[in-house]
Structures are given as C-alpha cells and as structure tokens.
C-alpha positions in Angstrom: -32.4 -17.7 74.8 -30.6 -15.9 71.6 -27.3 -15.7 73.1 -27.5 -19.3 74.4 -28.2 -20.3 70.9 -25.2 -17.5 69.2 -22.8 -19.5 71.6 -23.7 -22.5 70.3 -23.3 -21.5 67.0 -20.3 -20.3 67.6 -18.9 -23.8 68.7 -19.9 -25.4 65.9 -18.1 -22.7 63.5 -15.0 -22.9 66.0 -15.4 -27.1 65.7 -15.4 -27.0 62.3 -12.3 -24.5 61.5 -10.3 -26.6 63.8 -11.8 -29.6 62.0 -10.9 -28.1 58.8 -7.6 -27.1 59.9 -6.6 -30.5 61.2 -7.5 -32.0 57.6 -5.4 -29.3 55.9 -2.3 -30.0 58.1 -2.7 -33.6 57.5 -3.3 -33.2 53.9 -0.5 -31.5 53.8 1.9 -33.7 55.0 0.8 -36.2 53.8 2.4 -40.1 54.1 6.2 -40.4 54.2 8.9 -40.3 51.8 11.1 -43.1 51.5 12.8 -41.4 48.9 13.5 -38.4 51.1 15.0 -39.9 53.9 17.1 -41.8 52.1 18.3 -38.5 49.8 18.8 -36.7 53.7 20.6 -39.4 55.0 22.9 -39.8 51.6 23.1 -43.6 51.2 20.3 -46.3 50.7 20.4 -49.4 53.0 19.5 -52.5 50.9 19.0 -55.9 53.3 20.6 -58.3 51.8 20.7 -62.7 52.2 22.4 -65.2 50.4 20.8 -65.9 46.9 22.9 -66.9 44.3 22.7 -65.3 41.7 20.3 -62.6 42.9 23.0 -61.5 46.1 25.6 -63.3 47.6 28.9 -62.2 49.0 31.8 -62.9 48.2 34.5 -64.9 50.1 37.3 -63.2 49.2 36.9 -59.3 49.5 33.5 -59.7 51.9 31.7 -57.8 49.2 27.8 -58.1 48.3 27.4 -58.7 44.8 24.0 -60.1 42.7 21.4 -58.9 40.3 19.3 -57.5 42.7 22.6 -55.4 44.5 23.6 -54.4 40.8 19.8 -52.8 40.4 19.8 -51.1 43.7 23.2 -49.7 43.1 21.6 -47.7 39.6 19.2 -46.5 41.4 21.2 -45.5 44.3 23.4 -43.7 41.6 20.4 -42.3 40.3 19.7 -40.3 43.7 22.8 -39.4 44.2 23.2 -41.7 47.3 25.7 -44.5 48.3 24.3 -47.6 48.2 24.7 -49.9 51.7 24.5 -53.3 51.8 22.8 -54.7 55.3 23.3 -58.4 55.7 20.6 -60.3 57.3 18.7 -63.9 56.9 15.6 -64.3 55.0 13.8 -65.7 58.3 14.5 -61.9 59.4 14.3 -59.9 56.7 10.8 -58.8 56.9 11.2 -58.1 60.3 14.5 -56.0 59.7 13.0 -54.1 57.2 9.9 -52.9 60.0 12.7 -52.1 62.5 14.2 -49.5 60.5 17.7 -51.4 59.7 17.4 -50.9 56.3 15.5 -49.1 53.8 14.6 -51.6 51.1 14.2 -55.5 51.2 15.5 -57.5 48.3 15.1 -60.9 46.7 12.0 -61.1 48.8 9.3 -63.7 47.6 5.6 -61.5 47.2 3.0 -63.8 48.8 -0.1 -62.2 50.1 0.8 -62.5 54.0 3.4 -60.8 53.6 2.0 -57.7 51.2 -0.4 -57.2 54.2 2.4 -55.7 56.2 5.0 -54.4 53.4 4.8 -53.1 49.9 6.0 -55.3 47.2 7.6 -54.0 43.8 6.8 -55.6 41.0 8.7 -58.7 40.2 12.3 -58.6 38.5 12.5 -62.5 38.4 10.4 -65.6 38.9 11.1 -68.1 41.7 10.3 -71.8 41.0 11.4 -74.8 43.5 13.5 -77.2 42.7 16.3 -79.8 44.1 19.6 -79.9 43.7 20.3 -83.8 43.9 24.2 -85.5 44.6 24.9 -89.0 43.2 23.8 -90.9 40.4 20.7 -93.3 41.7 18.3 -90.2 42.4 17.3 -89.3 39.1 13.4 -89.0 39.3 11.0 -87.3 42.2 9.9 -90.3 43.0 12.9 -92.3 44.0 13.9 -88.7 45.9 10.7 -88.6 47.8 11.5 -91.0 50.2 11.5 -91.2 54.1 15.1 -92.1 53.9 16.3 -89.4 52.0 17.1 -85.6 53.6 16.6 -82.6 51.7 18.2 -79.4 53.0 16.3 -75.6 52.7 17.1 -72.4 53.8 15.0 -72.1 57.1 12.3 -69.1 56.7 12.5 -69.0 53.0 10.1 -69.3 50.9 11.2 -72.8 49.8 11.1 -73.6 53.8 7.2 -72.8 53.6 6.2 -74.3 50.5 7.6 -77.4 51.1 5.8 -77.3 55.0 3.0 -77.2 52.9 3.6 -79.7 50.1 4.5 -82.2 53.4 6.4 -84.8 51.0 7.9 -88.1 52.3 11.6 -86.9 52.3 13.2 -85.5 55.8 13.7 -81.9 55.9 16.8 -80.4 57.3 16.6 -76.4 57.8 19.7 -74.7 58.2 20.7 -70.8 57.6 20.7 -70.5 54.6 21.7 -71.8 50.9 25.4 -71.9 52.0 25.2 -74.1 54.8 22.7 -76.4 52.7 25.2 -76.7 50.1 27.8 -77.8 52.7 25.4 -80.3 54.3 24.6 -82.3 50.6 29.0 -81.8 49.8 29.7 -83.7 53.5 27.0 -86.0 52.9 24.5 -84.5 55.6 21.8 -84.3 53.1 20.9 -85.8 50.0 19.4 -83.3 48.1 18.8 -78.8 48.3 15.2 -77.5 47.6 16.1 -74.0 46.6 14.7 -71.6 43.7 15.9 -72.5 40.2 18.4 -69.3 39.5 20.1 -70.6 42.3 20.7 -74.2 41.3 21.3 -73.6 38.1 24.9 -72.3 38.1 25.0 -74.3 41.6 24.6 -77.8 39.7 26.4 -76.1 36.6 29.7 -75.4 38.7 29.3 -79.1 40.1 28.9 -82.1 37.9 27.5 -84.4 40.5 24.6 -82.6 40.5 21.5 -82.8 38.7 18.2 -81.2 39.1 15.1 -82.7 39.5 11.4 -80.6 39.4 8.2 -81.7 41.6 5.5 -82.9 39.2 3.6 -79.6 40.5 5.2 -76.4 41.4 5.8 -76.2 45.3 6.5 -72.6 44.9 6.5 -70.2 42.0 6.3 -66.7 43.1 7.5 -63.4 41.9 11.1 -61.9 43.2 10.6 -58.4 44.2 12.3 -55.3 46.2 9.9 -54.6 49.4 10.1 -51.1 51.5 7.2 -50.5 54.7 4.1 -49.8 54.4 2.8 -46.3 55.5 5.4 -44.6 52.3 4.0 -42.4 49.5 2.8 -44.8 46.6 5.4 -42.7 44.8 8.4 -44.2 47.0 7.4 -47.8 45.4 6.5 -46.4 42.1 10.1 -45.0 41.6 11.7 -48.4 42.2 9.1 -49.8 39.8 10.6 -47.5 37.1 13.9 -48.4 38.0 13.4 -52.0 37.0 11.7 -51.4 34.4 14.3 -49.1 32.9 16.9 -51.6 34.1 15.2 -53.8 32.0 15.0 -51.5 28.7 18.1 -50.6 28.9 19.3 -54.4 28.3 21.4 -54.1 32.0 19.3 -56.7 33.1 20.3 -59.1 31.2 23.7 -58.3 31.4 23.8 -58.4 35.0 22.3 -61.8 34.6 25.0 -63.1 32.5 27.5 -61.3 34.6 27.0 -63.2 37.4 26.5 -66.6 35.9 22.4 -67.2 35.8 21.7 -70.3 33.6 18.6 -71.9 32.7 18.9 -74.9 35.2 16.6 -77.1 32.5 19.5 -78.0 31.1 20.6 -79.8 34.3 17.3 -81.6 34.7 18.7 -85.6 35.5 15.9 -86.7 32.8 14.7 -84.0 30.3 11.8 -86.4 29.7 10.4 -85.8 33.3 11.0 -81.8 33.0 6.8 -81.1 34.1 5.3 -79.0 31.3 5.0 -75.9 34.1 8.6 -75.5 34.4 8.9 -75.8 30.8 6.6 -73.1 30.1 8.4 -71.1 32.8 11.3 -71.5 30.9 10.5 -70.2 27.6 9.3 -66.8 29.5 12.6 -66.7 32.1 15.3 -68.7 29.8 14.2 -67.5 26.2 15.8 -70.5 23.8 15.6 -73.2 26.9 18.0 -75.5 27.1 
C-alpha cells in the first residue's frame, strides 16, 4: 500500500516539474519581437496605399512619398534598417499586413473591428469625411444629396463604410482608390469624392473648380494610425509610439506636413457659413489659426 501511494507521489512531483518547466520555457520566450525580425532581416516593410498627403507615389520616379512614409523612414533610420515600401489597397491592407507581406500598416483608420485583430498605434492625424464637389451649382449638402448626383470613394476605405452607414440619397460609385475617384469627377463620371479632409484639401487647393462641402454630422472622424499584428511584445507597438511622438517634438511633423502640401481644407468650404461647428472645432486642434 506505501509504495502504491510513493508512486503516486512521485507523479505528482514529476507532473509538476514538467508543469513548472513548461511555464519557464514559455515565460522565457515570451511573445514575438517585431522589432527583432525586422533588425535580422535589415529593412522594414511599410504597406503602403494612396493617401494624399499621408503616402502617395509619385508619377514620375515611382517613388512612395507622404507623412506617414517620411515617419517610418526615421524610425527605420533609427534601427539601422532600410525602409521598404509595399504597395497595396486599403480594401487589403489589413489582410496583407496578417499574411506576412509587410511588417507595419500605415494610414490605417483605428475603429474597434479592426483593433480586435491588429494593434493600432496611437494616432498621428485625424481623419474627418468630406466631399470634394466640381462645378458651381453644388454648393450646400443638401443640393449634393441627391439621387441624381454620384459621389465617388475609395472602395474598402474607411470613407466606403461610413458612408454605407450614413446611407444618403446620392449614388455611390466605389472605385480603387482616391486616384481613380479623382479621374471619375475630372471626366465627368461622378459629381463629387467623399474622401478624408488632408486629402481634399490640397486636392481642391491644386484645382479651382473645386469646393468642399462637410455633412451637417461627421460620417467618419477617426484617428490615423501605424498598425503591426497582434501576438507582438507590447514593446514592438510602444517603440513606434515613441517614434511619433518624438517625430512630433522634434517639430518634423510639421515639416513633413508642409513638405508635402497639407492645408486646412476649411478654407475651401463652398460656404464658410455652412462649415458644421464639429469640423470647426476639428480644425482649431488639426489646422491651428483655421482658415
């Protein structure tokens, strides 16, 4: 009877070492390092889509250029690594980003479906909807919202879902992305883009025939962020959280804003009496002055 009761004994001390044991391992390697893989591998592959001025590419030499490229590449320089620019859509850049095709998501809109299966940064900008509206008889939301009228948006974006969601009168054309929209309105295909504000602004600024026109309540107003998958050391996300914020204290934000043209886009608004009081309060955070 004892040495039926010494072997069990024994099981249970040999259960718990190898218990113990497996908890150690584990402990020890703990989650993975974004921030090591990208050091091992010597270059760090930012996804990329057209946002003006946030990343865009340009015509000419094929090269990705933006606020949001010109942060990456500091930090990239901070590691030691080569920053990579991975062009995708925004319809797939969630998806690229969980198959391994790049390392880091950027200009990505943080909504809460989305933070369930990535990690957000924390915001370097603020997106808020708006259209981008040709000719000179659609000067109010009203006369826009109309089942006659088309309004263009990047399909997948986040101005693609909140205006599912809003449901207004006008048509809604979805095309690639901000570039195909801005063909569609310049051959007459649409009347107007729904597209974040940083975007129309220089946009409308570069073409006179354009105005901007706000909804009376925001259709989307979410933060801009970096992304990288979940299942990385909180560290990995908490280094690119320093990086903005010492992007930001060192003043390059603002002049990689200026670089490459961002404008308050009140100061296109086709009547400045109609500007809602959200976007002007917006303003006075994003556009210090206003318009």
């Amino acid at each position: 009877m004892r040495a039926r009761t010494n072997l069990a004994a024994l099981a249970v001390v040999a259960l718990f070492i190898a218990t113990a044991c497996g908890s150690t391992s584990q402990a020890a390697t703990g989650p993975k390092s974004l921030i090591s893989e990208i050091q091992t591998r010597g270059e760090l592959r930012l996804g990329v889509a057209p946002q003006d001025p946030f990343s865009f590419q340009d015509a000419k030499t094929g090269e990705w250029g933006g606020v949001f490229v010109d942060i990456m590449a500091d930090y990239a320089k901070a590691m030691n690594v080569k920053l990579v620019t991975v062009p995708t859509t925004f319809s797939n850049m969630v998806a690229g980003l969980q198959a391994g095709q790049f390392d880091i998501a950027s200009v990505l809109n943080a909504r809460p479906a989305r933070a369930l299966v990535v990690t957000f940064s924390n915001p370097v900008e603020t997106e808020l909807g708006s259209f981008a509206v040709s000719g000179t008889t659609l000067t109010t939301y009203d006369l826009l919202n109309q089942s006659t009228n088309t309004v263009c948006v990047a399909q997948g974006a986040a101005e693609d879902l909140s205006l599912t969601i809003a449901n207004p009168k006008i048509q809604i054309q979805r095309l690639a992305d901000e570039n195909a929209c801005r063909l569609a309105v310049q051959t007459g295909r649409a009347n107007a883009i729904f597209d974040d504000w940083n975007s129309n602004g220089p946009f409308v600024k570069a073409n006179p025939a354009y105005h901007i026109i706000f909804p009376p309540t925001p259709f989307v107003e979410e933060g801009i962020a970096y992304a990288i998958n979940q299942g990385y050391s909180y560290s990995d996300i908490a280094a690119i959280n320093v990086e903005i914020s010492s992007y930001v204290g060192r003043g390059l934000l603002a002049q990689s804003l200026a670089k490459w043209g961002a404008v308050d886009p009140v100061q296109f608004a086709a009547v400045a009496a109609d500007v809602p009081v959200y976007v002007k309060t917006l303003e006075a955070q994003q556009f210090p002055g206003g318009s």
